[in-house]
Every structure is written in structure tokens, then in C-alpha cells.
VOKE-671189 format. One record per residue: residue in one letter; x, y, z of N, C-alpha, C, CB in turn. Coordinates in steps of 0.2 Angstrom, whole numbers, plus 5000, padded with zeros to 4 digits. Glycine has a CB too. Example, Ala and Ser with C-alpha at 12.3 -4.5 7.8 and 13.67 -1.06 7.14 Angstrom:
% residues 2
A506649725039506249785039506649845039505749785045;S506449895035506849955036506450005039507049975029;
END
This chain:
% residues 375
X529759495671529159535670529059575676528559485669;X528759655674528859675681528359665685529059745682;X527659625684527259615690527559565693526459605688;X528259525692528259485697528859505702528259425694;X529159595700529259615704529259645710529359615703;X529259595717528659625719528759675725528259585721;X529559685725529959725731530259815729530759665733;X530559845730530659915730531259885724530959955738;X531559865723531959875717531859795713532959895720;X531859815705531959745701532459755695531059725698;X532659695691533159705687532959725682533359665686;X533259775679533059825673532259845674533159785666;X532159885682531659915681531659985689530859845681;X531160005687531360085691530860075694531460165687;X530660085702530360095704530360175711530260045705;X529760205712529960255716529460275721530160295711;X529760285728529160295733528560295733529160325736;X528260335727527360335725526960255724527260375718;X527660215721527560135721527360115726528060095720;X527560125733527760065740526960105742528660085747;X526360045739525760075741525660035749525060055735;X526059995750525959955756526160035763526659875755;X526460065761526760105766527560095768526260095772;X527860155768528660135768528960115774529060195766;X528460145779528560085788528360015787527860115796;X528160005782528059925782528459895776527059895782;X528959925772529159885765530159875769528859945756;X530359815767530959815766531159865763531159775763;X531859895761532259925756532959895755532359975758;X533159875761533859835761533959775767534559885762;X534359745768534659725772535059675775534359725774;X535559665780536059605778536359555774536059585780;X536759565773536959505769537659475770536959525762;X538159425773538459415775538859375771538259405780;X539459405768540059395765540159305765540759435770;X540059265758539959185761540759165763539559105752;X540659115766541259065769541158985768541259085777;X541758955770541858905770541058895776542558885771;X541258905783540758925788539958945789541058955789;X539859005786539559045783539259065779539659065784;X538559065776538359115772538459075764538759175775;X538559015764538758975758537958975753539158875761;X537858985748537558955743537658915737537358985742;X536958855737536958815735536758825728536758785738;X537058775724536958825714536758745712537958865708;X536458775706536158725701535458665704536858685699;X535158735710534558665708533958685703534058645716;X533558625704533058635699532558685699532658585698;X532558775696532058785695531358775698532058765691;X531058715695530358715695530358695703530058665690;X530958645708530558635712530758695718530658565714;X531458755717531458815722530758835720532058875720;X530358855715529758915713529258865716529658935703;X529058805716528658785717528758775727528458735712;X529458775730529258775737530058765737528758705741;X530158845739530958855742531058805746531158935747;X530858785749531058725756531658685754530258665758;X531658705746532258635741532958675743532058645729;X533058755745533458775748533758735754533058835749;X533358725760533458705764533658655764533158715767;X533458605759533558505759534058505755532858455757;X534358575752534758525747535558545751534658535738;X535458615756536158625761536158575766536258705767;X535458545767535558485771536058415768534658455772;X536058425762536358355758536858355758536158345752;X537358295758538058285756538358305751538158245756;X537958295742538258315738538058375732538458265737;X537858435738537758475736538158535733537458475739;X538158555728538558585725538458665728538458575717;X539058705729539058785731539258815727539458805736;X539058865727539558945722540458955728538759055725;X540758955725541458965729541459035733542158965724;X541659055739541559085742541659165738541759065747;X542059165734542459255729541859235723543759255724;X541359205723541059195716540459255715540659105716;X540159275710539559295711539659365715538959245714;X540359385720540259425725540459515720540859385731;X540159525716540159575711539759625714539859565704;X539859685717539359705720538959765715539559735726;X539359815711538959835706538459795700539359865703;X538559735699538159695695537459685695538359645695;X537259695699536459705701536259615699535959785694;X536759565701536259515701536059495706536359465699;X535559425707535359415714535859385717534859385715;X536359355716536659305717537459385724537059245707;X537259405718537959475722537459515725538559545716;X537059545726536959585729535859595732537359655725;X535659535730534959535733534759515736534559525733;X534359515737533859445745532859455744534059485758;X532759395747531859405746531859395754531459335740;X531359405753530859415760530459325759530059495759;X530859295758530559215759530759175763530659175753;X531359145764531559105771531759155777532259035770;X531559165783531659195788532559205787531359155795;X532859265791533459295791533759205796533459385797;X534459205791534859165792534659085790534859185798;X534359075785534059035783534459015778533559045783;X534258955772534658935768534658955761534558885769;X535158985757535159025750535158985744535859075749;X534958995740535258965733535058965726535158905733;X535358965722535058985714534858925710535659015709;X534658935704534358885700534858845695533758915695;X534658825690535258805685535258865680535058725682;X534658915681534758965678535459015679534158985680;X535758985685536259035687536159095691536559065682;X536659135692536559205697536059265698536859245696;X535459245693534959285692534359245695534859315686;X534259185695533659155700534059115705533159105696;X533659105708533659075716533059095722534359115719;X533259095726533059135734533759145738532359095740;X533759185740534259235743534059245748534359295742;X534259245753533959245762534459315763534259135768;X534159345766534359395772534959365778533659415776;X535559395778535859335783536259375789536359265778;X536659385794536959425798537459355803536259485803;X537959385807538359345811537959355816538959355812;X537559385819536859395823536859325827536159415817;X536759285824536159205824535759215824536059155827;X535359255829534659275829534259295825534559315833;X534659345820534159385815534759435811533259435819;X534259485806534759525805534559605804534959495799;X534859625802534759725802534259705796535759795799;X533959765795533659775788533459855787532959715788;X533359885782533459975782532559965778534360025775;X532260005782531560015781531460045776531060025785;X531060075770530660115767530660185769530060095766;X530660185774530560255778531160285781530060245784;X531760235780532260265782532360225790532260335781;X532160225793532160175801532660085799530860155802;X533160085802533360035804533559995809533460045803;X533159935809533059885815533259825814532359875818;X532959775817533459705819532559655818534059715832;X532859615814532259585814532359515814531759615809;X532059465821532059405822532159355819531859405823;X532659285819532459225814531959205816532859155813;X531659225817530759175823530159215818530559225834;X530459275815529959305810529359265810530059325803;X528859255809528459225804528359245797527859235807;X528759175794528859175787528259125783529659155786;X527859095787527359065782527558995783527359085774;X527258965777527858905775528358915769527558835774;X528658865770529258885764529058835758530058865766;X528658795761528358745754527958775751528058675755;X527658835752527058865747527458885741526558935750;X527158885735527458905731527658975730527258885728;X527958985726528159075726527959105721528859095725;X527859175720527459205716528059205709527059275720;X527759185703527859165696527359175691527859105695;X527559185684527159155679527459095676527059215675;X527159075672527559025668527158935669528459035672;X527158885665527158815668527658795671526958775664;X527458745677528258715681527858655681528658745691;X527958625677527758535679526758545681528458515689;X526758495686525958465690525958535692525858385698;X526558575696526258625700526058705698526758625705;X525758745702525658795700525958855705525058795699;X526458885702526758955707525958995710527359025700;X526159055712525559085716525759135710525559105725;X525159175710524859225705525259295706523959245706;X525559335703525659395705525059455706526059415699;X525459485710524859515714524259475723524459515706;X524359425722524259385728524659415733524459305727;X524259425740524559445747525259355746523859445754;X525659395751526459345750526259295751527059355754;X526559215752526359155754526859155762526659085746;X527059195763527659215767527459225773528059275764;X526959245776526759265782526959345780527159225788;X527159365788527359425790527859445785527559425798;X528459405785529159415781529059455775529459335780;X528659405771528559385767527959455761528359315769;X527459485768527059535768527659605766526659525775;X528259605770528859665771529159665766529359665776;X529259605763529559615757529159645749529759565756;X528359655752528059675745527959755746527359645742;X527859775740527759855740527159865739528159895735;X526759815736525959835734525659805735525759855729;X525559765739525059695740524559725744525459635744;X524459785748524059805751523759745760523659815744;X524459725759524359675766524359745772525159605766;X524159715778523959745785524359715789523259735787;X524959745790525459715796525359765802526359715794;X525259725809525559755813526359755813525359735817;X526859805814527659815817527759795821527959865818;X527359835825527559865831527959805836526859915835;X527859755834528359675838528659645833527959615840;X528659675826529159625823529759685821528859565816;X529559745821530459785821530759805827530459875817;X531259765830531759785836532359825835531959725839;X532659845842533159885842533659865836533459885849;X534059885834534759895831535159855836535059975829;X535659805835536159775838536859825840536359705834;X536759835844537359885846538059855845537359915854;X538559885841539259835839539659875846539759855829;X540259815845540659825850541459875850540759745852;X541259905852542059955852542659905853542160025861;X543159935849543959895853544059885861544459945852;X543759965863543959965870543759915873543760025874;X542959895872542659865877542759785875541759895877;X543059755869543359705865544059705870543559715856;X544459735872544959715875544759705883545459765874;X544159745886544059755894543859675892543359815898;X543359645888542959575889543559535888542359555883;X544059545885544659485884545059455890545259525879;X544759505895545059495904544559415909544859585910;X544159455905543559395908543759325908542859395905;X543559295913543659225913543359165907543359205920;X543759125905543559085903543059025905543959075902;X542559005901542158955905541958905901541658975908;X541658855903541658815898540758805896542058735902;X540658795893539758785888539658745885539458845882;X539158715886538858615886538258635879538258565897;X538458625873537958635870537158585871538258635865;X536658595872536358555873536058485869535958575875;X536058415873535858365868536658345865535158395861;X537158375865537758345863538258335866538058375859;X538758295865539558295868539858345867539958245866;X540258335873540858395873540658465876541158415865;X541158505875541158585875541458615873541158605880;X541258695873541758745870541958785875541658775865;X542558815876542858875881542858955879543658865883;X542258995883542259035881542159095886541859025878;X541959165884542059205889541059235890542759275886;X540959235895540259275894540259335894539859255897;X539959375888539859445888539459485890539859455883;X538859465888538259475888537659415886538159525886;X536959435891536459385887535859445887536359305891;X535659455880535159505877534559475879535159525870;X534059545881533459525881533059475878533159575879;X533159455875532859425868533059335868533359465862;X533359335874533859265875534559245872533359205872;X534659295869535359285866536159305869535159325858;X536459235870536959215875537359275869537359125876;X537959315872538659335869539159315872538659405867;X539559285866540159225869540859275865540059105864;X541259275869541859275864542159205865542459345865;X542859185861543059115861543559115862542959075857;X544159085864544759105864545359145860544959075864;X544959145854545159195847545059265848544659165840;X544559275853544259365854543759355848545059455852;X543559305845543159325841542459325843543359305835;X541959355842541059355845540459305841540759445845;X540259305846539859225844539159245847540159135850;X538659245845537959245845537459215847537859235842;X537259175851537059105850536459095856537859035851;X535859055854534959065858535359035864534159005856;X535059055871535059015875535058945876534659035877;X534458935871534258885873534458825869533758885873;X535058845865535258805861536058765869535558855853;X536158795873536458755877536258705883536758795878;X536458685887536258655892535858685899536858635894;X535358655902534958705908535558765914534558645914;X535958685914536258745919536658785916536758715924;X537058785912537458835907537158905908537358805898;X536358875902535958945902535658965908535458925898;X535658935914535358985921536159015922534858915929;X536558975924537359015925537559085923537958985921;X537259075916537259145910536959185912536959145902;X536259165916535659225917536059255924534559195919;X536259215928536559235935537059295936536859185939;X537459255930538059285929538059365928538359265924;X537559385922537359455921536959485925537059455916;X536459455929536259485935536759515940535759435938;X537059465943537559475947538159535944537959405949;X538359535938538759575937538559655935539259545933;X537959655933537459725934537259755941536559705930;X537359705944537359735953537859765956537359675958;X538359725953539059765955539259835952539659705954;X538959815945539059885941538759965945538659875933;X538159945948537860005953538160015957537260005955;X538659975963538959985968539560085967539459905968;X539460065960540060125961539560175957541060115958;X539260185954538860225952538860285953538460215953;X538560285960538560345965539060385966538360335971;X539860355968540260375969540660405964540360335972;X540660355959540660415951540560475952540060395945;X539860485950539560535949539960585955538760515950;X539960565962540060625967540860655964539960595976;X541260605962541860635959541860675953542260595958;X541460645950541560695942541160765946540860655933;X540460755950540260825950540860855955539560825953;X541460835959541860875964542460905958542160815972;X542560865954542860905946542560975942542860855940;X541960945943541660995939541661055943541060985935;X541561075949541161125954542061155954540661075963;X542561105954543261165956543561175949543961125962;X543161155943543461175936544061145935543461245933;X543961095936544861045933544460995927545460965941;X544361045923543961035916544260975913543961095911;X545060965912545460925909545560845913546160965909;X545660845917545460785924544760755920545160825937;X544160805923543560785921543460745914543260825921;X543760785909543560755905544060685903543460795902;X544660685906545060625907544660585907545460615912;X544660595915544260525920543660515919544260525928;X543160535916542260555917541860555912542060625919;X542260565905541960605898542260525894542460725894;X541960505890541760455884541260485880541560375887;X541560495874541460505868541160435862542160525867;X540660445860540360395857540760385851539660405856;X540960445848541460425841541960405840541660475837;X542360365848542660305849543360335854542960265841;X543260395854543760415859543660445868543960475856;X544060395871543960425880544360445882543860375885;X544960475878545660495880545660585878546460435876;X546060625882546060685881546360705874546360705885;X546760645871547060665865546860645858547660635866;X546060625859545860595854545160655849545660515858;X545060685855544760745852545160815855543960745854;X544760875852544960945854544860965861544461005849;X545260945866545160975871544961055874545660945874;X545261085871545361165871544261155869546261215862;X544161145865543261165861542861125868543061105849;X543061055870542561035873542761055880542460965873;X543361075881543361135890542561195889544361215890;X542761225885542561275882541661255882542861275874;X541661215879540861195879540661165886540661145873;X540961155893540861115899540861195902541561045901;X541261235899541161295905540461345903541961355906;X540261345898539561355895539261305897539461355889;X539261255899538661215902538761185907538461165898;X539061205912539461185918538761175921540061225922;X538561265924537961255929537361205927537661325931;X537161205921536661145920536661085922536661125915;X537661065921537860995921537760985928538660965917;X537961005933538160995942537561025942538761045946;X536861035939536361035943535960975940535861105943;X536060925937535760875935536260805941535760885924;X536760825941537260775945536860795952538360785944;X536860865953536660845960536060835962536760895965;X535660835956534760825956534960735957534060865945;X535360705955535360625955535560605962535760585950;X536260655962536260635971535860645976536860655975;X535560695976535160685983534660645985534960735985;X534660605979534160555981534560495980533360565976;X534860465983535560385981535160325978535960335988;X534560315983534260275984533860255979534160285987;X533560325976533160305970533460315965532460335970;X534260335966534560325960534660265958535260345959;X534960215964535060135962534560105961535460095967;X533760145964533460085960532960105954532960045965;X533060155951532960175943533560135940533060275942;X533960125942534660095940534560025940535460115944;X534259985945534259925945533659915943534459905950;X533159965940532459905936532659905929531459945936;X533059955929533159945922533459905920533259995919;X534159895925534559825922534059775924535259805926;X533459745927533159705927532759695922532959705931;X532659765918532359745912532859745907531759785910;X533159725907533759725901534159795896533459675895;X533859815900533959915898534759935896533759985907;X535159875901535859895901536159845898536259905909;X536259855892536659775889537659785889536459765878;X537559745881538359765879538659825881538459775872;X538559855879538859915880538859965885538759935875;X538459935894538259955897538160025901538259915899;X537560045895537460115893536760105899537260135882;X536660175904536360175908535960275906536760135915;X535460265902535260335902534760335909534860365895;X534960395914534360425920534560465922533960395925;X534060505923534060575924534260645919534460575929;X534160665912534160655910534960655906533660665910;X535560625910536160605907536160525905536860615911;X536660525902536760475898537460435900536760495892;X537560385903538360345905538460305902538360315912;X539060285903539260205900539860175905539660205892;X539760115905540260095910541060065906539960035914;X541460095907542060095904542760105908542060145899;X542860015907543459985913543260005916544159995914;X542859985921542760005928542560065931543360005931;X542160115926541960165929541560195924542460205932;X540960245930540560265924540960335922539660265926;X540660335916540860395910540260445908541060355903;X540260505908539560525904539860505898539360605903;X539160515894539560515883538660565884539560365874;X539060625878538660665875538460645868539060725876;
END
């Protein structure tokens, strides 16, 4: 029925921006969903109906169980089909949580939002704006019942048309409920992915070892980064990247992690300055080609002269030369308050993965060992 559709798209029905009375800064439109695995991202099939509709939570207790049955991971995965099972999700258990259908099959369930993240997942707003939104959301509870028509047994679904039972989460996912969210704390940055380049520099780093907390043993890994937000980045001896809270490890582990990044954002400013004075002593005697060798990183994944038109970006460096050497020398003559514009902002976590440092108004990155502009 379509009043119990209550998000931007429903099965066999058309909705269109004049719908989303909630506002299209506050409605879902899409957002992760991560390929299932043996590991990962598995859902569980054939529970009852009445007790998902009357409190998803049955989601959660029944991946908890031993002999719970799954969909196979190539199953359902049809993406033109338009079922829930291939290609939906609800705004009901917070990002990364537990999926699963009814006995009805691929068209009922709940569908969780999910990302290799751990934290949370991307999601594409109504308005076009995409961000990163937390497993911490406030999603309500999961035992309220979900919005239905129909009898289920003693219990009763919630009414269509009812603000969500969902909290915040749960508010984003409707289009016309006419709920009152504040955003402006629960849409965060986009998770910046990792280049090859900077996947091979991290592959040098030392191995260490990480005590998960409350358990035996450990696992050998590399530290990458640790995001604002608390969230460790591990690669593992595989090169492959891992996700994972702070606080899910051991005290010391997790103070080691904070030091580690502190200390190695320090060292990153040491050369900073000295960068800069070389690229600007290229640019001022026009060895355009050097420069952009040694100095120029390209966001579309190239830092090598052979990977774009060198001849076009000479060209465009001798048209915008005198700008460029008066913004390099507007940073050097002052060093001092270069490094410490440079160091509040790595104190506020300004400089992550990918340690991208915008001031003055250029824009760097640190790549192997040296900074780079990227235009």
C-alpha cells in the first residue's frame, strides 16, 4: 500500500521531489550497501513476519543465533530487480547493523544500510549532498514496532503516517512525516578513499601488534591513521584496510595510536617550509617540467609527468605563475605562523588519511615524503 511507503522510492510506485514534504536536506535517497560475505554483510532469511514488523530487534537475535539460516552470498544480489533483498535499505537499525527478510521472501525484511567503514556509512541526501553518517545515529529502539497495516498476532504495528519509531535515523528516512531534525551533527564529512600510491607508501610502515580489549591474543598490523571521530585505520598483513573504534582495543594500544599520529603530523611540518622554498626557487627560474615532477599531484590519480598533458599544464603554470610565487612567498615570510596554522590544524584532525593540508589559500598533500600542491 503506498501510505506505508514511507521513503523516496516504493515498489510499483512513483514518487517525485514535490513528495519529500520533510525537506530534501533532511530525507535519505540512497546509501551503502555492502556486497554480503561469508564475513560481511550476510542476511538472515525466513523469520517470522509478525515478530520483524512488530520489533526488528528479531533481526539482531536471530544473527545472534547458531542456527540461523542466511541468503547465500550471489543470492537476491539482482540489482535491476527492484527488490528489497537486491537493492534496498530502511532507515531502521542504525548503519551496520543486522539485515533480514521474512518467510515472505526478498520483498519483506529490514535492510540495514551497511559500509566496510565500521563506524557508519555514506548515504546520498535528497538534495544531492553526500556524507558519512555514524553507527551511534540515534535510531530509537529497535523493539518499537514498525510502521504496517494489517493484524500480527496480540501486537499492533504503528499507524502510517506516525512520526518514525526510529529516532533521528528513522525521521531521515521518511519523506512526509513532517518531523523537525536538526543535521547539522548527524551529516559528517565523506570518508576519503585511499589512492594506490598512498596504499603502497603505508605498506612500508611498521608492523605492530593490537590487544583487542577484554580478549586474548592479538593481531599484527600497520597503523594508518586514527580519525577525528575515534576511529583506528589498520592495514593487516594482507594490505588490506580495517576500520575499527578506538575503543574497541586495549588502553595502551589506543593511547599508542593517539601518540603515534600526533608524533608523525609533527614530523610531517618539519619539511614543509622547505618544500615550499624549492618549488617556489622552480617556479621563479621556470623549470616548469622539474616543478611539476617534484611539486604538482594531481587529484585524478596522477603525480608523474607522464600521466597527464604536460605541454597544457606548463602552459597554464606560465599564465598563473606570478599569482602562484606570490601566494608561496606570502607563506614564507612568515615560517612561523606557517607551522603553527599547520600544527592547529593537525591538532584538530584537519590533516588525516590522505594528509591534505589546505592554508593560505593552496592546497598540499603529503606524498612519499614530500609536500605536493594538487589543484
Amino acid at each position: 500500500m503506498r501510505r506505508t511507503h514511507r521513503g523516496v522510492f516504493g515498489r510499483r510506485y512513483q514518487f517525485r521531489l514535490r513528495d519529500i514534504l520533510d525537506g530534501t536536506s533532511n530525507t535519505l535517497l540512497m546509501a551503502e550497501r555492502v556486497i554480503p560475505t561469508k564475513s560481511k554483510g550476510r542476511v538472515a532469511k525466513n523469520l517470522s513476519r509478525e515478530k520483524v514488523i512488530l520489533g526488528p530487534d528479531a533481526c539482531r537475535v536471530a544473527v545472534a543465533r547458531d542456527d540461523t539460516l542466511y541468503w547465500k552470498p550471489a543470492e537476491g544480489m539482482s540489482w535491476p530487480d527492484g527488490s528489497l533483498l537486491s537493492i534496498g535499505f530502511q532507515a531502521i537499525l542504525p548503519p551496520n547493523s543486522a539485515s533480514c527478510t521474512t518467510e515472505q521472501g526478498i520483498l519483506e525484511g529490514v535492510m540495514t544500510v551497511s559500509s566496510r567503514h565500521g563506524n557508519g556509512a555514506h548515504v546520498l541526501v535528497a538534495d544531492g549532498a553526500v556524507a558519512f553518517v555514524s553507527a551511534t545515529i540515534d535510531a530509537g529502539s529497535a523493539s518499537n514496532p514498525s510502521v504496517a497495516v494489517g493484524n500480527y498476532g496480540d501486537g499492533k504495528p504503528a499507524f502510517p503516517g506516525v512520526e518514525s519509531p526510529y529516532g533521528v535515523w528513522g525521521a531521515l528516512g521518511s519523506r512526509a512525516c513532517r518531523e523537525s531534525i536538526d543535521t547539522s551533527k548527524v551529516w559528517q564529512a565523506p570518508k576519503k578513499s585511499i589512492t594506490k600510491e598512498q596504499l603502497a607508501e603505508y605498506a612500508t610502515l611498521p608492523l605492530q601488534s593490537w590487544r583487542p580489549a577484554g580478549r586474548r591474543g592479538s593481531v599484527m598490523a600497520r597503523q594508518i591513521d586514527v580519525e577525528e571521530d575515534g576511529t583506528l585505520i589498520l592495514m593487516d598483513k594482507s594490505n588490506k584496510i580495517h576500520r575499527i573504534g578506538l575503543s574497541r582495543f586495549e588502553n595502551e594500544d589506543a593511547y599508542r595510536a593517539v601518540e603515534t599520529k600526533r608524533n608523525r603530523q609533527t614530523e610531517l611540518l618539519k619539511t614543509l617550509d622547505t618544500d615550499l622554498e624549492a618549488a617556489l626557487k622552480l617556479l621563479e627560474t621556470r623549470q616548469y617540467e622539474k616543478f611539476i615532477q617534484d611539486y604538482v599531484h594531481q587529484e585524478r590519480g596522477g603525480s608523474g609527468v607522464k600521466e597527464f598533458d604536460l605541454r597544457k599544464v606548463t602552459a597554464e603554470l606560465e599564465v598563473g605563475r606570478g599569482e602562484l610565487i606570490a601566494r608561496l612567498d606570502a607563506l614564507l615570510a612568515n615560517r612561523e605562523l606557517l607551522k603553527s596554522v599547520g600544527r592547529e590544524r593537525i591538532n584538530r584532525g584537519q590533516v588525516g588519511v590522505s594528509q591534505v593540508l589546505e592554508i593560505g589559500q593552496l592546497k598540499l598533500i603529503m606524498v612519499a615524503g614530500r609536500w605536493k600542491l594538487t589543484f
